[in-house]
N, C-alpha and C positions, 0 to 999 in steps of 0.2 A: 565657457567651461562646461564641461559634458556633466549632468545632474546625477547624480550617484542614485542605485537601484532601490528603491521603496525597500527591498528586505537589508538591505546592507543599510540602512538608514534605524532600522528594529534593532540591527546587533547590540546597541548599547541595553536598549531594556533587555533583550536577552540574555545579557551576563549578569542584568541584576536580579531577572527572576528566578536564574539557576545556581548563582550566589545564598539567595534568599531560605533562611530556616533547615540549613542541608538538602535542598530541594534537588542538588545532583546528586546526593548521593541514592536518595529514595528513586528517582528515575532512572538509575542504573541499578538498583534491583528489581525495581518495577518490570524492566527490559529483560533482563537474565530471566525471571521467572517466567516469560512471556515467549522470550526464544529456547527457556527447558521445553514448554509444553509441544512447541511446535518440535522440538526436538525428537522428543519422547514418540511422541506420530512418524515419525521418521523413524525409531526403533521396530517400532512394531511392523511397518513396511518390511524394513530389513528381517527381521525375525521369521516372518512368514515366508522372506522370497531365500532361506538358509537351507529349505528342507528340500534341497540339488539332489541328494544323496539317494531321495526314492527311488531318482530315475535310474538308479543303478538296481533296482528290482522291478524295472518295469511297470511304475505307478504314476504312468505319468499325468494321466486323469486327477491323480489326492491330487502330485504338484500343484496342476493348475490351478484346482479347489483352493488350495493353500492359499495360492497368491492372489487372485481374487478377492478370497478373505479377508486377507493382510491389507490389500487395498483398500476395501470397504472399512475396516476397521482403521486405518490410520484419517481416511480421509472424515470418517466420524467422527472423529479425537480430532483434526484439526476446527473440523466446524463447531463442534458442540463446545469446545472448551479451550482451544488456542483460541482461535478468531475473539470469542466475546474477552478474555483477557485483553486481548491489542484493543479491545474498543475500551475497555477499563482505563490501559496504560494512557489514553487518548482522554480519556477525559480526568485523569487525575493531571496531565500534562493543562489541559483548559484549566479547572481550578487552579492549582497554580498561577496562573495568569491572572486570575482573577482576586493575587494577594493573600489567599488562603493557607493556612498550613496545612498539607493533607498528608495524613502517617500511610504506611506502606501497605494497608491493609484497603485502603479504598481500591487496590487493584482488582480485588473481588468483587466490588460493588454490582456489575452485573450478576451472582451468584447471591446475592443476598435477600431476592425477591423473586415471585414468578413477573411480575411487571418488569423487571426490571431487567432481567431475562432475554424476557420475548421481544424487547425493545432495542438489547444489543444485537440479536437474532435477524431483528428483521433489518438492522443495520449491515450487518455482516451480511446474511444474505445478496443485499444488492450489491456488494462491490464484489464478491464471488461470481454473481448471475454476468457482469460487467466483463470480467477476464475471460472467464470459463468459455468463450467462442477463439481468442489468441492462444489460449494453453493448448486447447485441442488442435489447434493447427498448429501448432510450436512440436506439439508428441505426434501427430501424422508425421509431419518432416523428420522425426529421429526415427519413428517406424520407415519410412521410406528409405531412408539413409543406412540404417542396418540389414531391409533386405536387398539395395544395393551391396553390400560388403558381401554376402552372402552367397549371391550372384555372380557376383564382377566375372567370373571367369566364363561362365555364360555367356554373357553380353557381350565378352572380347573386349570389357573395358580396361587399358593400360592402367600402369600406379596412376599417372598423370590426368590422364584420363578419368579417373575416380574420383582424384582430387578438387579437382574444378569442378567437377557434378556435383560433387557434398556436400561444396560451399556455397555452388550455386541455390542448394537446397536450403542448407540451412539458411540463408540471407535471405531468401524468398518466403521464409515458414516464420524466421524474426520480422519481419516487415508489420504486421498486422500487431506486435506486440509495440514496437514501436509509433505505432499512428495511434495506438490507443493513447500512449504516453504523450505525445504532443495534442490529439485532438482534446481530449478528454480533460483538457487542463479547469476545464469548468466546473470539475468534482473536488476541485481544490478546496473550498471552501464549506463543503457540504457537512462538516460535521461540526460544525457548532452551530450551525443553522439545526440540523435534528436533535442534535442536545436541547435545544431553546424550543422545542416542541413540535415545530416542522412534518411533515412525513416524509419517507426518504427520495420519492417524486418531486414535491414541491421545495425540500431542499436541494436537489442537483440543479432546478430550475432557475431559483434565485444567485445558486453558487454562477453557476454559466453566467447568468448578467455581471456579477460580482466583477467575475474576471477579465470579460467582456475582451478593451486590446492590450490586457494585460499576459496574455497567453505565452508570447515568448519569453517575457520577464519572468513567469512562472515555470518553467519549459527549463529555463536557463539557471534559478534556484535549485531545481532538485538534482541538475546535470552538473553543476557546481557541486553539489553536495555526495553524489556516486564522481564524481573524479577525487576527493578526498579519501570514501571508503575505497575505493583502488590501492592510494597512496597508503595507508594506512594497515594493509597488506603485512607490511615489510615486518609490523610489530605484533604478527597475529592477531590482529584488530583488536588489537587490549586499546589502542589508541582511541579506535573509533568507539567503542565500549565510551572509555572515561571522559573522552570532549565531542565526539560527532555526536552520538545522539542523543542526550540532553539538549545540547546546540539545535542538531534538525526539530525535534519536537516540538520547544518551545518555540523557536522561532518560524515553525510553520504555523502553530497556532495564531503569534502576534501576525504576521502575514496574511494571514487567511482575514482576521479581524476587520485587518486597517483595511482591507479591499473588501470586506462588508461595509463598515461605516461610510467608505467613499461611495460606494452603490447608494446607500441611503440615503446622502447629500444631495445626490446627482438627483435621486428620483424627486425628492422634495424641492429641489428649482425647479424641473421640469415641472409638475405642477404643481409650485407657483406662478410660475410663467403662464401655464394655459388660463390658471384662474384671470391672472391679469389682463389675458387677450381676452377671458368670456366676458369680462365687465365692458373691457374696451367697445366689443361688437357691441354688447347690451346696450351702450350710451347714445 
């Protein structure tokens, strides 16, 4: 009989810690207020990139200025104030687990301190410093791709001919985001390890052993879990909203847990075992 997946083994506590004290329903505000902020960042991009109409008086230099702007400003609105909320949402998601009743205002608990701040900060930090070499080759590949289109007549490249080059592009430009996604599966675990006082080096460290040949099992949890947000599509992700992530949240955390505590076992036979061989040799 083929042994059922460590996380599907968690779904039962899972429904009972998002059962527990309204705990889904404060996680789906938690989340809305967490996808407004990132949203909001997302306005102001748009906002800045609206002001086309210069270029109808020859000002194309403000344009650029503009957009620029816009940029710099949304991507400071996501770092300074989205990012540390999702570490919020993330650890109100850990308490929880931990049988706590937590009201929906711990989601600012990063905002409540400068300690406390600089420590969602330098968390956020590192998984930004992590992506930010796949996003930049993700945005070369649609800058290449766009002055392909812009070109094609140039080049004497056909429809067809376009087509197969842009896909060849963009699978070649996705490739780097996807190895991040399966190699990296060792950061799985790294944020209750830094909640627990960690630094965010020494927790990706531990998280990696955690996961150890657990990598495809993990790989295969969150692939499970974007084949649902797909499905869930059809309902304007009201669906995914009210059961996926409550569901993914907590049950990454209990995941993440139980493949800490198995690390810790494992380390403590291991040396038990050496101890037992150093007596042995001593005898």
């Amino acid at each position: 009989m083929k042994k059922k997946k460590l996380w599907k083994q968690l779904l039962p506590r899972a429904r009972e810690v998002i059962g527990q004290d309204q705990n889904r329903i404060r996680l789906i505000g938690a989340f809305l207020l967490t996808a407004l902020a990132f949203a909001v960042g997302g306005l102001i991009l748009l906002a800045f990139s609206s002001f086309e109409v210069l270029n109808w008086y020859g000002a194309k230099a403000a344009v650029l200025v503009l957009r620029w702007t816009g940029a710099a400003l949304a991507c400071a609105f996501w770092f300074f104030l989205a990012m540390p909320l999702w570490y919020g949402l993330k650890r109100m998601t850990g308490r929880m687990c931990d049988g706590e009743v937590i009201p929906l205002e711990e989601l600012f608990v990063p905002f409540s301190s400068k300690r406390e701040y600089k420590k969602a900060l330098r968390f956020t930090s590192g998984v930004v410093l992590r992506l930010i070499g796949p996003v930049l080759l993700c945005a070369a590949g649609v800058a290449g791709i766009v002055l392909l289109y812009f070109n094609r007549a140039e080049l004497g490249l056909t429809v067809s001919a376009f087509g197969w080059l842009t896909a060849a592009i963009a699978f070649v430009c996705s490739l780097p985001v996807i190895l991040v996604s399966v190699l990296e599966q060792g950061g799985f675990c790294y944020l209750p390890l830094y909640r627990s006082g960690r630094s965010y080096k020494e927790a990706r460290k531990e998280s990696a052993r955690a996961v150890g040949r657990s990598k495809g099992e993990v790989f295969g949890f969150r692939m499970n879990h974007l084949f649902w947000v797909l499905l869930t599509m059809g309902t304007l992700w009201i669906a995914a909203v009210i059961w996926l992530v409550p569901r993914y949240l907590v049950l990454q955390e209990l995941y993440a847990r139980t493949l800490l505590e198995r690390q810790a076992e494992r380390a403590e036979e291991t040396q038990g075992k050496e101890v037992l061989c150093g007596r042995d040799e001593h005898e």
